[in-house]
C-alpha positions in Angstrom: 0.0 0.0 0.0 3.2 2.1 0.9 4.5 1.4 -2.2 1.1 2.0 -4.5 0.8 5.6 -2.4 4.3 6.3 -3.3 4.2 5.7 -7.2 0.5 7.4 -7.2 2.7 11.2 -6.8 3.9 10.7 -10.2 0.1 11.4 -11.1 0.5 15.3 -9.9 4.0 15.1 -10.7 2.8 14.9 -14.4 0.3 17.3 -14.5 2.0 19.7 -13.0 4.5 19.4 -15.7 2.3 19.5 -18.2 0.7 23.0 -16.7 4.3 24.2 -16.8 5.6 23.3 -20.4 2.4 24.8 -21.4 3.0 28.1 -19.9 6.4 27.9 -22.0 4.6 28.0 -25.0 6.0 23.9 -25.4 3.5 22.2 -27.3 3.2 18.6 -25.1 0.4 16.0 -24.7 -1.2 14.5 -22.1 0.7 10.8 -21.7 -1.9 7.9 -21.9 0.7 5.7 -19.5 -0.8 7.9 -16.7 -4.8 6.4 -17.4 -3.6 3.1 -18.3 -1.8 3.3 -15.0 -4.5 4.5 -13.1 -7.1 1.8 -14.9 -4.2 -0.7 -13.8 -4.4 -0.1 -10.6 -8.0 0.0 -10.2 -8.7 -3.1 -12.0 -5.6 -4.7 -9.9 -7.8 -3.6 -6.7 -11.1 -4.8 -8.1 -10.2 -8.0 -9.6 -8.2 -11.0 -8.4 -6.9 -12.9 -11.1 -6.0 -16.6 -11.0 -2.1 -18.1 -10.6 -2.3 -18.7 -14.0 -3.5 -15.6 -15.3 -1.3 -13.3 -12.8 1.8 -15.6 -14.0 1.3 -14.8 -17.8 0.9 -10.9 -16.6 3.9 -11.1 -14.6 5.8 -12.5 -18.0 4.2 -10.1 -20.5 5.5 -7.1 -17.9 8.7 -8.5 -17.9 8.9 -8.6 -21.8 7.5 -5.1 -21.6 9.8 -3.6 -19.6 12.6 -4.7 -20.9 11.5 -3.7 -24.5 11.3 -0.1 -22.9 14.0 -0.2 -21.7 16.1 -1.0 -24.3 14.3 1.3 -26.7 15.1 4.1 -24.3 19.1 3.1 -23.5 19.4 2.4 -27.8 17.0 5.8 -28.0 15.2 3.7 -30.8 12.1 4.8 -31.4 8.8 4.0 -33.5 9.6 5.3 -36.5 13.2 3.9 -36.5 11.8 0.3 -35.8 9.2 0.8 -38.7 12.3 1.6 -41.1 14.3 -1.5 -39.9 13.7 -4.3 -42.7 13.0 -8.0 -40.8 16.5 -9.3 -41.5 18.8 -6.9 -39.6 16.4 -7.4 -37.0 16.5 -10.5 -36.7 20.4 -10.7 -36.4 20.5 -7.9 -33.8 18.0 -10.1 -31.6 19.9 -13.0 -31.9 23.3 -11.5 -31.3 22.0 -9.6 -28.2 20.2 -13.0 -26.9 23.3 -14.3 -27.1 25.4 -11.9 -25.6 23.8 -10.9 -22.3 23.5 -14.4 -21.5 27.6 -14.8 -22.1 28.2 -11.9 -20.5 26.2 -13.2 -17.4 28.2 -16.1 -17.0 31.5 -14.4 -17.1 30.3 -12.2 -14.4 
């Protein structure tokens, strides 16, 4: 609950900081993560889902997160991944699954 209380600032956190920019004359739009997060939460308080179901949200989080964050440390974003053709893709993924796990073992 300490936790959920704590992460629920970054909801006035981001609308202050939309106020502001828009006083700056910086044109910025209102980020959707905030609602989804919000809708999250409140269907995470509502509903209790199965083992099953919570495991497969636990893994699809997982995959989501690290996609983020990869995009963000690579700063890749849409329109760069739309331009990439399948094959180059392909070979990046594969070298990259196979380094981090290589590079986990050595450390």
């Amino acid at each position: 609950t300490l936790k959920l209380g704590r992460t629920l600032w970054i909801v006035p956190l981001v609308l202050f900081s939309a106020w502001y920019f828009r006083e700056k004359r910086e044109r910025l739009g209102f980020p959707l993560f905030i609602l989804f997060f919000i809708l999250a939460v409140a269907l995470n308080s509502l509903l209790t889902p199965s083992a099953e179901v919570n495991h497969i949200l636990k893994t699809i989080n997982k995959i989501c997160l690290l996609t983020g964050l990869f995009c963000i440390g690579t700063q890749i974003d849409r329109s760069a991944i739309q331009q990439i053709s399948l094959k180059p893709l392909l070979l990046a993924v594969l070298i990259w699954s196979v380094v981090i796990p290589a590079s986990l073992m050595v450390v």
